[in-house]
N, CA, C and O atoms as a GROMACS GRO file, in nm:
protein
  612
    1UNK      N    1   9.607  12.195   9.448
    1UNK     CA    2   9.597  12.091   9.347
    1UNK      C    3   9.671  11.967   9.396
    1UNK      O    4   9.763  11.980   9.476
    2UNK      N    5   9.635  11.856   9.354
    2UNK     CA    6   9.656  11.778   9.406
    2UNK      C    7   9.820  11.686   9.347
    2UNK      O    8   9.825  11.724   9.230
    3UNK      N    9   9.918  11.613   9.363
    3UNK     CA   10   9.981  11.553   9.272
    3UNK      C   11   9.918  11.437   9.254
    3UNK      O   12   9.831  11.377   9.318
    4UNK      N   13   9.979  11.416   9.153
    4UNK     CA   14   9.989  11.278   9.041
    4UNK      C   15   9.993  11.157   9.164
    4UNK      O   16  10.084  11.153   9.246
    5UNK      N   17   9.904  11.081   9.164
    5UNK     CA   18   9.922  10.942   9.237
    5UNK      C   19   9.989  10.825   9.166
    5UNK      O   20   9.940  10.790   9.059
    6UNK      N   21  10.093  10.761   9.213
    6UNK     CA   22  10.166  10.700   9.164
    6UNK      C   23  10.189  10.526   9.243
    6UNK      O   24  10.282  10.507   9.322
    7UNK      N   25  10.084  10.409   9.205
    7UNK     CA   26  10.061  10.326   9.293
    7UNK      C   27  10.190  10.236   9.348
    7UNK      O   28  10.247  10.188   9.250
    8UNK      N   29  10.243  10.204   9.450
    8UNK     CA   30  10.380  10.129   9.452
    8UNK      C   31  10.340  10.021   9.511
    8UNK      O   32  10.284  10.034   9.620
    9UNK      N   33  10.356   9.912   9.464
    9UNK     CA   34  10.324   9.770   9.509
    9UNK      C   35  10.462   9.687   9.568
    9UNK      O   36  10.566   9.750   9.548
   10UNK      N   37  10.477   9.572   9.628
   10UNK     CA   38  10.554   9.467   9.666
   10UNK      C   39  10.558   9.341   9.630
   10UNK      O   40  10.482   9.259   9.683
   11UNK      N   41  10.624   9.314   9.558
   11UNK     CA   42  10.583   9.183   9.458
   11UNK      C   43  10.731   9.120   9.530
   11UNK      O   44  10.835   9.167   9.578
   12UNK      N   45  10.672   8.984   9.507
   12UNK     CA   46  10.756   8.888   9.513
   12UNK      C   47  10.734   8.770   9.440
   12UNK      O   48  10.639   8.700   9.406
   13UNK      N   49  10.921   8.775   9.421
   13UNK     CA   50  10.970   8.662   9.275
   13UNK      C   51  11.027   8.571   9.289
   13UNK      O   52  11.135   8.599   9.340
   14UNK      N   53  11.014   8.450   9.268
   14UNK     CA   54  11.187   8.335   9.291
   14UNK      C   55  11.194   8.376   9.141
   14UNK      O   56  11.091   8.412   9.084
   15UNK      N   57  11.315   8.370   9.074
   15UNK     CA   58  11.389   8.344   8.994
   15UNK      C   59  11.432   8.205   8.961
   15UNK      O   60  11.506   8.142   9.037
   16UNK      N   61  11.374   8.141   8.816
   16UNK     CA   62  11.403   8.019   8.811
   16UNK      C   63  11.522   8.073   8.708
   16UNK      O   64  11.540   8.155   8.618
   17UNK      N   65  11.613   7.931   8.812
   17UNK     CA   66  11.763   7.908   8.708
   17UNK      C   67  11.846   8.038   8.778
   17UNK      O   68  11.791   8.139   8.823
   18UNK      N   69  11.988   8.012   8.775
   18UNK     CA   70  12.086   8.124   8.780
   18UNK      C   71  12.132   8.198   8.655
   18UNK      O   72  12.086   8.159   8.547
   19UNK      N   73  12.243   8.330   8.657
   19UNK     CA   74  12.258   8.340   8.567
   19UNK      C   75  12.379   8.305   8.476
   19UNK      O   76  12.500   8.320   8.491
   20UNK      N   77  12.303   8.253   8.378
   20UNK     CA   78  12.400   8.145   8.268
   20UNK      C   79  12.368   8.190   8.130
   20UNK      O   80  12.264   8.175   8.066
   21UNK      N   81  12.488   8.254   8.095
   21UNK     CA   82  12.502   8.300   7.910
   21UNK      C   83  12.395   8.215   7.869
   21UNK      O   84  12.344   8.118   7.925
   22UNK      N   85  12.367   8.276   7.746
   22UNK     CA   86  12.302   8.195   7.649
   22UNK      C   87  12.147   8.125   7.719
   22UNK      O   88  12.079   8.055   7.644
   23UNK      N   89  12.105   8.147   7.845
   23UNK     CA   90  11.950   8.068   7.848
   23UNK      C   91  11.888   8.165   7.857
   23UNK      O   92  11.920   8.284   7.850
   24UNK      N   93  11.739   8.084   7.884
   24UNK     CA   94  11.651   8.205   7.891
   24UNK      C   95  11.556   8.189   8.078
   24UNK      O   96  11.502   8.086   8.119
   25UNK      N   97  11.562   8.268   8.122
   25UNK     CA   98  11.466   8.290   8.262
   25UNK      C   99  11.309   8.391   8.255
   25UNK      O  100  11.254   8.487   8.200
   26UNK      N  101  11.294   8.265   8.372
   26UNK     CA  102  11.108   8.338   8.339
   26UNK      C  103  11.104   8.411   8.511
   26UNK      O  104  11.206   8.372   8.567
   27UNK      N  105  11.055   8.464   8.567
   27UNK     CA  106  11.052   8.538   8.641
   27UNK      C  107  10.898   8.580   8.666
   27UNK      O  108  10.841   8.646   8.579
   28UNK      N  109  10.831   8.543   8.783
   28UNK     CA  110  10.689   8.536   8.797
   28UNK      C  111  10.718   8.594   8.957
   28UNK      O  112  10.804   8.558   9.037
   29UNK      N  113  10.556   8.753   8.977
   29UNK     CA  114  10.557   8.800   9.053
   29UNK      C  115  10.405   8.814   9.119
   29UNK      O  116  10.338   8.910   9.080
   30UNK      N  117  10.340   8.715   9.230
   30UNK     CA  118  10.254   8.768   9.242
   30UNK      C  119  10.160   8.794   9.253
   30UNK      O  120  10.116   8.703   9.182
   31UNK      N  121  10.084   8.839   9.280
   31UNK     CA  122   9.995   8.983   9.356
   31UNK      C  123  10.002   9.067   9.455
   31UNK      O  124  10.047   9.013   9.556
   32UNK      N  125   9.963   9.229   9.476
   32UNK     CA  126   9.975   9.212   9.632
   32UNK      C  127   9.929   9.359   9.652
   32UNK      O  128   9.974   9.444   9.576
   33UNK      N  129   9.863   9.387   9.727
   33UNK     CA  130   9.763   9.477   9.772
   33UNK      C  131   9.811   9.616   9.751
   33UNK      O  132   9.886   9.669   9.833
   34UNK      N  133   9.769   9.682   9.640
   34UNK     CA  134   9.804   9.879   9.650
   34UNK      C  135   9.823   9.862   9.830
   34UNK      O  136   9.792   9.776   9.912
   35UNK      N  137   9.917  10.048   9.838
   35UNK     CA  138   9.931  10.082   9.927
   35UNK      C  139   9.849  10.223   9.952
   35UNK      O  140   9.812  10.277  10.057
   36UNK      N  141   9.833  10.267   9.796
   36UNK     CA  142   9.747  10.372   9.824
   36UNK      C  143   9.625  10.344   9.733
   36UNK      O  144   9.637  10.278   9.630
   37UNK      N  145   9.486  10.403   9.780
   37UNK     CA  146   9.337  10.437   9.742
   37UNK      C  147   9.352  10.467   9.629
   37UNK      O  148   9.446  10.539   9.660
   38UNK      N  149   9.345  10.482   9.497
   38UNK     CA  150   9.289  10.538   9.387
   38UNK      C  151   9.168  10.535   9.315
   38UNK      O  152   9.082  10.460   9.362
   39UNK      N  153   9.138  10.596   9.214
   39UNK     CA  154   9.022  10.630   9.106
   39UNK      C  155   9.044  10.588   8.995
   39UNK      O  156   9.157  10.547   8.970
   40UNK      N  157   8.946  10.588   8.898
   40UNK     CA  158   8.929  10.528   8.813
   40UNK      C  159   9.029  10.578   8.711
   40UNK      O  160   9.069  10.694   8.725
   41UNK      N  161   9.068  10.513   8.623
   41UNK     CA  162   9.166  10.543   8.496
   41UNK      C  163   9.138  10.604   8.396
   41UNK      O  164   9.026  10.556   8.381
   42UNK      N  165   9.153  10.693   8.288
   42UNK     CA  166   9.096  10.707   8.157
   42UNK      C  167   9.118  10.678   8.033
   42UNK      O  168   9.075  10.725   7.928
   43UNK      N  169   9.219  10.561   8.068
   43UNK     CA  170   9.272  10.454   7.966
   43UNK      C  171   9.170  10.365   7.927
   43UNK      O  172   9.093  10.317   8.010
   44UNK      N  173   9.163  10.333   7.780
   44UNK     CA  174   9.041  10.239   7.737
   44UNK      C  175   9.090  10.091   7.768
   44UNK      O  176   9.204  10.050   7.743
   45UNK      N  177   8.997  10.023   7.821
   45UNK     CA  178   9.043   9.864   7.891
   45UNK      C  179   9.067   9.811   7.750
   45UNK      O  180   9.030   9.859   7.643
   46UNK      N  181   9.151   9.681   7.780
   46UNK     CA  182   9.154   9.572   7.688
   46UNK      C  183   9.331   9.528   7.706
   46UNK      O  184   9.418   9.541   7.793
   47UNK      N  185   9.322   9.475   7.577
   47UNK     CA  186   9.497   9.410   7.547
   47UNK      C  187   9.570   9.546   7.544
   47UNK      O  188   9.501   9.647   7.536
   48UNK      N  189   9.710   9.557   7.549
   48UNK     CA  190   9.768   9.631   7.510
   48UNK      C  191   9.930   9.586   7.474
   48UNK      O  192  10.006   9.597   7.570
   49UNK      N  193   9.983   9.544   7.363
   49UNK     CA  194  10.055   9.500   7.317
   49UNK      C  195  10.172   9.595   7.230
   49UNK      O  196  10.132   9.699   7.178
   50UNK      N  197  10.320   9.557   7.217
   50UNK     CA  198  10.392   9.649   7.173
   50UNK      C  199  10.540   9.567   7.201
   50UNK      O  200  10.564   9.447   7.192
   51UNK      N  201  10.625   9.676   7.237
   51UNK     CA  202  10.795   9.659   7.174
   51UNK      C  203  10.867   9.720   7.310
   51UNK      O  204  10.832   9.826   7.362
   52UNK      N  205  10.944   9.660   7.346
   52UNK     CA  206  11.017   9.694   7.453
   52UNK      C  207  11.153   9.729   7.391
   52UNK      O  208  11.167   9.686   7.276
   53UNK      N  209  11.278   9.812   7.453
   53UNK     CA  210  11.358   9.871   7.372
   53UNK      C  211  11.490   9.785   7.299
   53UNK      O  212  11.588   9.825   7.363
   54UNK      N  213  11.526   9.710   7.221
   54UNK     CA  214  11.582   9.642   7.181
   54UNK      C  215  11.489   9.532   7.109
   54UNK      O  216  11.512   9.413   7.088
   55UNK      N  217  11.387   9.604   7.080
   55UNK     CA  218  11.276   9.475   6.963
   55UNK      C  219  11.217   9.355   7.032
   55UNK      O  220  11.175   9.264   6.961
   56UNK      N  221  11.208   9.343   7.182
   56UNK     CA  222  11.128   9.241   7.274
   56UNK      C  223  11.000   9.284   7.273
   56UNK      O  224  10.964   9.399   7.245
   57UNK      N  225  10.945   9.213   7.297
   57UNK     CA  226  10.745   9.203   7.291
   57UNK      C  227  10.734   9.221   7.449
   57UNK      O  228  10.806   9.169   7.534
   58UNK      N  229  10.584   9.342   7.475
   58UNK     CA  230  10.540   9.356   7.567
   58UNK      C  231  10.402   9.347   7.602
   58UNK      O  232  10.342   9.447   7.562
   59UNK      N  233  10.326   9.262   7.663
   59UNK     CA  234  10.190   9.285   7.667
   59UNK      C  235  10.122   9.263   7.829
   59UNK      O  236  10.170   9.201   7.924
   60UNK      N  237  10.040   9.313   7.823
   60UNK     CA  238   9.922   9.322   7.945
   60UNK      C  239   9.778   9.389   7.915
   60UNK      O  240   9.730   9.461   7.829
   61UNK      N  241   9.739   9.330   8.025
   61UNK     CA  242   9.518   9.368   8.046
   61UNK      C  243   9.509   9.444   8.107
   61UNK      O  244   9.553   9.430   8.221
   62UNK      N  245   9.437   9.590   8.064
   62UNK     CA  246   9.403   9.676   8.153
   62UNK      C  247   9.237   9.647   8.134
   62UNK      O  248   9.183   9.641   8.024
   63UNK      N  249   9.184   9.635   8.230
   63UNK     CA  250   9.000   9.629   8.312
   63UNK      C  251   8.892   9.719   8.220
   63UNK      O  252   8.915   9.839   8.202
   64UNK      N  253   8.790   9.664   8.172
   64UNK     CA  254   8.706   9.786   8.060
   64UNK      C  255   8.682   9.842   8.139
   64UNK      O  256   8.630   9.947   8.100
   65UNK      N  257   8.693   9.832   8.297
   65UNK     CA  258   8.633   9.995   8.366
   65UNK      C  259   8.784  10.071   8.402
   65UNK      O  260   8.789  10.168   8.477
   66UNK      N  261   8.895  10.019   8.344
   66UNK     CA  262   9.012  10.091   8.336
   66UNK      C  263   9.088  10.116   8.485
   66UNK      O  264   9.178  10.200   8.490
   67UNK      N  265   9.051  10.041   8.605
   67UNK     CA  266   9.065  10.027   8.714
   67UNK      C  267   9.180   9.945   8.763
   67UNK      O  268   9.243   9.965   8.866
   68UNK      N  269   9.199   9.848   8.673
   68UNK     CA  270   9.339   9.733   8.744
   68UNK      C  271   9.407   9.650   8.564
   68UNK      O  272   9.357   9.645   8.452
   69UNK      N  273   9.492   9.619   8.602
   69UNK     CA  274   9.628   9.613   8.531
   69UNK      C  275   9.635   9.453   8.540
   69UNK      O  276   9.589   9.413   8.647
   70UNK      N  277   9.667   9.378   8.478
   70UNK     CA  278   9.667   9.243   8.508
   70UNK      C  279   9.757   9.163   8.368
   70UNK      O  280   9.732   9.202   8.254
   71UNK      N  281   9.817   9.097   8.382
   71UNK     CA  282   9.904   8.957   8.349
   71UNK      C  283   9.998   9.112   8.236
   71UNK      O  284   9.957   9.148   8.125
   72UNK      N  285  10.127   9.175   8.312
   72UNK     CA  286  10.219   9.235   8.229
   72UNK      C  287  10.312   9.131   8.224
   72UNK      O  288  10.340   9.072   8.328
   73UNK      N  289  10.370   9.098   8.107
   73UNK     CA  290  10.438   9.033   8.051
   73UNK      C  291  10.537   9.078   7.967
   73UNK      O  292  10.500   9.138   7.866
   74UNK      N  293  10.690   9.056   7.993
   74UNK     CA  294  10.743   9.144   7.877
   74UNK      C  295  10.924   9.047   7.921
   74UNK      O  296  10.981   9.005   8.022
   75UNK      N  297  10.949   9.052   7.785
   75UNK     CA  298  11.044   8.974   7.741
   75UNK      C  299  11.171   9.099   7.695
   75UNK      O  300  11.158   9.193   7.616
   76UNK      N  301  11.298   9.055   7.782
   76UNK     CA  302  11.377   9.173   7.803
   76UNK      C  303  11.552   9.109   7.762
   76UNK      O  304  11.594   8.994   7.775
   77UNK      N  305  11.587   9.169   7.737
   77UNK     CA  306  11.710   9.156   7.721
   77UNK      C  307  11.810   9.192   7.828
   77UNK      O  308  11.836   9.306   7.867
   78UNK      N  309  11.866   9.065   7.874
   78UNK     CA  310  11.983   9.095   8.027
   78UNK      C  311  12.104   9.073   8.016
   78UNK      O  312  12.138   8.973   7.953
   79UNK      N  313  12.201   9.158   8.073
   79UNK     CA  314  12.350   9.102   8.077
   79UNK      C  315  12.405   9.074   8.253
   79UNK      O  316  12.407   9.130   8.362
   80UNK      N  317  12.428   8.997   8.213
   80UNK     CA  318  12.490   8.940   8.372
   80UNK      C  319  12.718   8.974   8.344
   80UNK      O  320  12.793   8.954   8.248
   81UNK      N  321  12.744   9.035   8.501
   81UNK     CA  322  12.867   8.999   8.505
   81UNK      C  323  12.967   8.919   8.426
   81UNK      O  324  12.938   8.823   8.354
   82UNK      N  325  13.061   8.958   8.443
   82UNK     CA  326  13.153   8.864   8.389
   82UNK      C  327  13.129   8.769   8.219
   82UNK      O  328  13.179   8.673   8.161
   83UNK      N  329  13.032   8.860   8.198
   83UNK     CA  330  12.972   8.797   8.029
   83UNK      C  331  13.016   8.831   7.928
   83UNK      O  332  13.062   8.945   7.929
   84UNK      N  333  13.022   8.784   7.850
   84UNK     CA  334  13.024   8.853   7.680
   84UNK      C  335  12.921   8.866   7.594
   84UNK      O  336  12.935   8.905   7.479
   85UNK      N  337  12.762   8.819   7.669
   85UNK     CA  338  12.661   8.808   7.572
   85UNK      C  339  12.532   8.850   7.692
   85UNK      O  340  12.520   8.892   7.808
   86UNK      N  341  12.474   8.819   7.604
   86UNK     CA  342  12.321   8.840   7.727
   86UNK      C  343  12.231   8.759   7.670
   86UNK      O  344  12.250   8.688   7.570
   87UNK      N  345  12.131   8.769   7.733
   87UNK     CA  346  12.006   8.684   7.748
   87UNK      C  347  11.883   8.714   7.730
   87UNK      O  348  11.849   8.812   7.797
   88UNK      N  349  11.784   8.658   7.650
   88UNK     CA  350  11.609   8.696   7.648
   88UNK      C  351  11.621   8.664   7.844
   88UNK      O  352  11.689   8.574   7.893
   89UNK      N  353  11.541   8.759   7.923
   89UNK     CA  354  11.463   8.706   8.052
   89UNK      C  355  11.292   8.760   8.025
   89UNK      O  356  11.276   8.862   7.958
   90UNK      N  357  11.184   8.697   8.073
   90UNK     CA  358  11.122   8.691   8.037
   90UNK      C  359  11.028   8.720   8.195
   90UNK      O  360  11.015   8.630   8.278
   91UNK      N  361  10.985   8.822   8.209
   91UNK     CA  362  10.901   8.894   8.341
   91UNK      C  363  10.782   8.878   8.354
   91UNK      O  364  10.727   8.926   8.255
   92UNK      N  365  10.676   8.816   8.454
   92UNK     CA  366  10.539   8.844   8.442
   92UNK      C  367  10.494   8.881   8.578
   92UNK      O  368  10.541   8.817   8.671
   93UNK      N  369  10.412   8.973   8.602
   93UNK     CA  370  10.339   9.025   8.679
   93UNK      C  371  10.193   9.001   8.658
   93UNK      O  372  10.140   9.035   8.552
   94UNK      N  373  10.114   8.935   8.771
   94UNK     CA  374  10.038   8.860   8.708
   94UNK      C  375   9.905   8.990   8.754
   94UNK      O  376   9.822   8.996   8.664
   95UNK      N  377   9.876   9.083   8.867
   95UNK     CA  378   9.785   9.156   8.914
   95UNK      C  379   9.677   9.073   9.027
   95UNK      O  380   9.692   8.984   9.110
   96UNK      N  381   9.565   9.157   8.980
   96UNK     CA  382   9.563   9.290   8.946
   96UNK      C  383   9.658   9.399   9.036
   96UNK      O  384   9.716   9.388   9.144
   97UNK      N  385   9.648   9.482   8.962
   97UNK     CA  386   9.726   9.647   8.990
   97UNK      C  387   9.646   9.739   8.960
   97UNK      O  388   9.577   9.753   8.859
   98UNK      N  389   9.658   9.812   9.066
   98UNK     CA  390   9.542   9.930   9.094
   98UNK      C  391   9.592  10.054   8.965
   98UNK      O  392   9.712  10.082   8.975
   99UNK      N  393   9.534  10.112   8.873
   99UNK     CA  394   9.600  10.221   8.792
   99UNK      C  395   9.556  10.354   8.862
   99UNK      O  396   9.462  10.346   8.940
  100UNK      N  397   9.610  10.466   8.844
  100UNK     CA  398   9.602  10.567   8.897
  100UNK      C  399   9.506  10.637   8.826
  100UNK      O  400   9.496  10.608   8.706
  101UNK      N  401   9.408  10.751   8.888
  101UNK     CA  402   9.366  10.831   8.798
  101UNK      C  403   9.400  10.919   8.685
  101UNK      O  404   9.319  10.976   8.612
  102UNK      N  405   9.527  10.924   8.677
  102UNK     CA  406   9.593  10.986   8.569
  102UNK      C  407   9.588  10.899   8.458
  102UNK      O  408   9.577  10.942   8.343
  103UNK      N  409   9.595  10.753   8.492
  103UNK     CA  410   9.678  10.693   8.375
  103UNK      C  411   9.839  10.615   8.415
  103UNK      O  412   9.906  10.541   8.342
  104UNK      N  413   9.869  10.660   8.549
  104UNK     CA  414   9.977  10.636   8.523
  104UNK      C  415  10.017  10.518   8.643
  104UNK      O  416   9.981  10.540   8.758
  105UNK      N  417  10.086  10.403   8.613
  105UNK     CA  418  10.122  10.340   8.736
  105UNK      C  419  10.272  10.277   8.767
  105UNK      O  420  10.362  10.293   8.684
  106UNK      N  421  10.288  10.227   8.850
  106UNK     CA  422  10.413  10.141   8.897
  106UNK      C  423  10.426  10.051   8.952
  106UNK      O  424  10.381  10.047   9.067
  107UNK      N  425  10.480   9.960   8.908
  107UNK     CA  426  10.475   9.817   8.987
  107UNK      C  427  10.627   9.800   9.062
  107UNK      O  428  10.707   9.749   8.983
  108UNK      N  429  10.685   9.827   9.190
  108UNK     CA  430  10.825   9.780   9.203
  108UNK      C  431  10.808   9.676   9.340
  108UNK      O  432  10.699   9.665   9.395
  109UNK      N  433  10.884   9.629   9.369
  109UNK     CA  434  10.957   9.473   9.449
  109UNK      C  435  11.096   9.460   9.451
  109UNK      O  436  11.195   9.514   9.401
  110UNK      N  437  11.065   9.367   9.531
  110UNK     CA  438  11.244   9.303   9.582
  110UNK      C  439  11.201   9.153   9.649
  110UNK      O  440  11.129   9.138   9.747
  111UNK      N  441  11.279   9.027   9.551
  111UNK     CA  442  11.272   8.910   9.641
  111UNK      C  443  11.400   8.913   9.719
  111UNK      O  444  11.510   8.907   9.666
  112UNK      N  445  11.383   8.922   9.831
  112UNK     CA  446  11.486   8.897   9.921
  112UNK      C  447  11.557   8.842   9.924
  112UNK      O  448  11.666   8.891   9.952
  113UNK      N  449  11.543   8.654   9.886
  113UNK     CA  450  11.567   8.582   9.917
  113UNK      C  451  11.750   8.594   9.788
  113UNK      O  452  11.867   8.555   9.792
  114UNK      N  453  11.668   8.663   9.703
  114UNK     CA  454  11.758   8.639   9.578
  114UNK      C  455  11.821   8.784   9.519
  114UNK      O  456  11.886   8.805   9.417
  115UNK      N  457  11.784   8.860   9.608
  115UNK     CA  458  11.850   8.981   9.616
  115UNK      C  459  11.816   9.072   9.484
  115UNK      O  460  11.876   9.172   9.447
  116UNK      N  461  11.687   9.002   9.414
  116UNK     CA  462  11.635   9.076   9.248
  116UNK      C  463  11.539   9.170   9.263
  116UNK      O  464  11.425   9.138   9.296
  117UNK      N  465  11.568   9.278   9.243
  117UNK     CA  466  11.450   9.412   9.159
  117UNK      C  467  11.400   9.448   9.080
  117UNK      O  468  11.453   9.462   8.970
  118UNK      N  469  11.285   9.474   9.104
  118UNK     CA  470  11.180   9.466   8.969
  118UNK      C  471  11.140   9.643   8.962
  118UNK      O  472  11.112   9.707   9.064
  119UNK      N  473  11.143   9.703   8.818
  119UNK     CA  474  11.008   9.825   8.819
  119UNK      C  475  11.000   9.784   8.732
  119UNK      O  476  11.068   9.710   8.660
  120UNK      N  477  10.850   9.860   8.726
  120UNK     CA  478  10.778   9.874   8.577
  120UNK      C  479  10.674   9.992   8.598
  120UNK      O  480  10.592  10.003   8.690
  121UNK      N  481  10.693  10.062   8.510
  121UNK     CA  482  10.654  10.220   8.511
  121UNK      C  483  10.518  10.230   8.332
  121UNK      O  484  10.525  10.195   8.214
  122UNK      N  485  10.419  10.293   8.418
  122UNK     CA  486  10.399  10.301   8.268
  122UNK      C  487  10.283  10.466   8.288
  122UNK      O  488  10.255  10.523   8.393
  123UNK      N  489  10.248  10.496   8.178
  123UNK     CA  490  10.140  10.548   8.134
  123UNK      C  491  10.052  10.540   8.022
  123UNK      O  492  10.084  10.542   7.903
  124UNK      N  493   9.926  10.528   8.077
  124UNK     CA  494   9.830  10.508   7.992
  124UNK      C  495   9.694  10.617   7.937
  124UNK      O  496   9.589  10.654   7.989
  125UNK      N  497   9.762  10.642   7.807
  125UNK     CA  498   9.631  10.738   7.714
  125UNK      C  499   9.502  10.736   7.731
  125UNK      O  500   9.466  10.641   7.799
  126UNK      N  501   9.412  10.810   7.692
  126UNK     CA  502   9.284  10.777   7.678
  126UNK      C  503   9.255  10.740   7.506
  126UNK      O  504   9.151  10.694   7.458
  127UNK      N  505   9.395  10.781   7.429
  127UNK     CA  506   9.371  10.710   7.264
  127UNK      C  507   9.408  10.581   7.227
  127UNK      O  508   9.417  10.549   7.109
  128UNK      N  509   9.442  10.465   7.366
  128UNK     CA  510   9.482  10.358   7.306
  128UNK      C  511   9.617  10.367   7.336
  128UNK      O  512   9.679  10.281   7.273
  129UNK      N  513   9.700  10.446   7.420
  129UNK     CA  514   9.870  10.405   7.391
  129UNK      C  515   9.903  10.419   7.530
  129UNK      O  516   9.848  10.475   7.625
  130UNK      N  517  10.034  10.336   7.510
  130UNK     CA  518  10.092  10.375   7.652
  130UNK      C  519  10.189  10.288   7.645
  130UNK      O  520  10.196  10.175   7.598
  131UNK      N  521  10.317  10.411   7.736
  131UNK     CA  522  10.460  10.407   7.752
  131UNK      C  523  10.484  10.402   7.886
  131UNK      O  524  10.412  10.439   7.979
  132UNK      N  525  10.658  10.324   7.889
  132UNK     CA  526  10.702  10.312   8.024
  132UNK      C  527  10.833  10.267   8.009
  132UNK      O  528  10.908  10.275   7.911
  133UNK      N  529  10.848  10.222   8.113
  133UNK     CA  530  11.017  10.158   8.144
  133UNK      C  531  11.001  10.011   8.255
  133UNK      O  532  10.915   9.996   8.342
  134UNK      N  533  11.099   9.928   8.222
  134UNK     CA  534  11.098   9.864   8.287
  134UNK      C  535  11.225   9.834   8.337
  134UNK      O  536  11.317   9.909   8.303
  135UNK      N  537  11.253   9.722   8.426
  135UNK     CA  538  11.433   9.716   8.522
  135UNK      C  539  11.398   9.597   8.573
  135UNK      O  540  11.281   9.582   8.609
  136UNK      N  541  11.466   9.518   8.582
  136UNK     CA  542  11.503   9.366   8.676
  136UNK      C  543  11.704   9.369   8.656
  136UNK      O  544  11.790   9.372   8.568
  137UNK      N  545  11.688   9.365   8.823
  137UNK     CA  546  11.828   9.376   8.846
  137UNK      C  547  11.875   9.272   8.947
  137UNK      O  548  11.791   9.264   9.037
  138UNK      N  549  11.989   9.179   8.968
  138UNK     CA  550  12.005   9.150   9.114
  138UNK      C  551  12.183   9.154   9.097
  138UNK      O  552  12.241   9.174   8.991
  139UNK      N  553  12.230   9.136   9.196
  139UNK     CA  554  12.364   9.126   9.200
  139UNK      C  555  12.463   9.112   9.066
  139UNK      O  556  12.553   9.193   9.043
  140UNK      N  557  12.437   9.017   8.996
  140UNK     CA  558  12.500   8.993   8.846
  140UNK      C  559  12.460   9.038   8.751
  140UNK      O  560  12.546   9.090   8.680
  141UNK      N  561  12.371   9.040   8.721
  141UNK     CA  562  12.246   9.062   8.606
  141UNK      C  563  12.161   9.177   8.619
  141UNK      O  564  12.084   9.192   8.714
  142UNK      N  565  12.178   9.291   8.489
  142UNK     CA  566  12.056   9.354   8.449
  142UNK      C  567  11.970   9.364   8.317
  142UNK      O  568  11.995   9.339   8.199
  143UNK      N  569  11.878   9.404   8.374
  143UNK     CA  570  11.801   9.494   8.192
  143UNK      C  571  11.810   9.606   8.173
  143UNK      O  572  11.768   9.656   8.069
  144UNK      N  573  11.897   9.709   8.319
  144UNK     CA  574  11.909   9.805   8.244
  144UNK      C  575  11.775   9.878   8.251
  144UNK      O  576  11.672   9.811   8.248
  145UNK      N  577  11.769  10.038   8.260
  145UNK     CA  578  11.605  10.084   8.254
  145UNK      C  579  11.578  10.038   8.112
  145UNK      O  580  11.673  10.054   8.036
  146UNK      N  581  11.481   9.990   8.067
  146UNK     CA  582  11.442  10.036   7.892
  146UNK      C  583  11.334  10.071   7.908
  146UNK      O  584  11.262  10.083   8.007
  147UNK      N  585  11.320  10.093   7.784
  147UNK     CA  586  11.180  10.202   7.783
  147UNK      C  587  11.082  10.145   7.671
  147UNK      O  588  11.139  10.124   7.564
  148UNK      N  589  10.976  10.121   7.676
  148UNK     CA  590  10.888  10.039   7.606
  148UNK      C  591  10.731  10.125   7.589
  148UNK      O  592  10.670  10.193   7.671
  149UNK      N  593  10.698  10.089   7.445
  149UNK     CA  594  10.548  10.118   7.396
  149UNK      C  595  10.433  10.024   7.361
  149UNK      O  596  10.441   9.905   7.333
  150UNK      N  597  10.360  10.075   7.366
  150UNK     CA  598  10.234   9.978   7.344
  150UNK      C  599  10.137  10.053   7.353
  150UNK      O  600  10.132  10.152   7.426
  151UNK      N  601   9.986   9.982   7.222
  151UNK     CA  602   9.844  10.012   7.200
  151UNK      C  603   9.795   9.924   7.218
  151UNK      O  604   9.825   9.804   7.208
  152UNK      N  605   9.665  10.010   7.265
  152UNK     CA  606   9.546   9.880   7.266
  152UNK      C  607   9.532   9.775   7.103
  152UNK      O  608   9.551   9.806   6.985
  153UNK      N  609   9.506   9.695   7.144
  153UNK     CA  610   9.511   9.542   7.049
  153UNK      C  611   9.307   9.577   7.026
  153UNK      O  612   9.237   9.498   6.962
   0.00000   0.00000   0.00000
């Protein structure tokens, strides 16, 4: 039997702005070629919209032939070093992203330049739902894994 295919991509981000209490950063990653072959998905295409863990909004397009992943977007809550507060940062991955035949995929990276890490983990139902986790980390600043839901819209 075979395992679970699990797609891992390489994205790259500049990071606009440093990190500074109280603002907000947008964080744009992208495209960039699966590393491995997959099959079709059995997730139903469309919007899929929802709640990331601390009450932030998450959304992205999965393909009506359920094949690629496109514009994830999700608004996260970060604490940087030396802080007393944290920050909305605000992530987009623009695709496409290959989904696995299970349902299930992963998006991770590293901009070099700025020393920041990205995952985003998810799985996707064939009833409309789907869960995951996401992480943006660099030297000062994280989100922390959280863990986030969402249905088709």
């Amino acid at each position: 039997m075979k395992a679970p295919v699990i797609v891992t991509l390489l994205l790259l981000a500049l990071p606009l702005g440093g990190c500074t209490t109280g603002s907000s950063q947008t964080t744009t990653a992208p495209a960039a070629a699966p590393e491995t072959k997959q099959t079709a998905s059995k997730a139903q295409g469309g919007t899929y919209k929802g709640k990331v863990t601390r009450g932030y909004g998450i959304t992205f397009k999965l393909s009506a032939n359920g094949k690629q992943i496109t514009e994830v977007h999700a608004d996260v809550l970060e604490t940087c070093s030396g802080s007393s507060s944290s920050r909305t940062s605000t992530l987009f991955f623009d695709g496409p992203f290959v989904a696995g035949a299970d349902g299930a995929f992963q998006i991770e990276g590293e901009e070099k330049e700025y020393g920041t890490q990205y995952r985003f983990t998810a799985t996707l139902t064939g009833d409309g739902k789907a869960a995951g986790t996401i992480l943006q980390k660099d030297a000062n600043c994280t989100t922390y894994e959280l863990k986030w839901e969402a249905e088709k819209q």
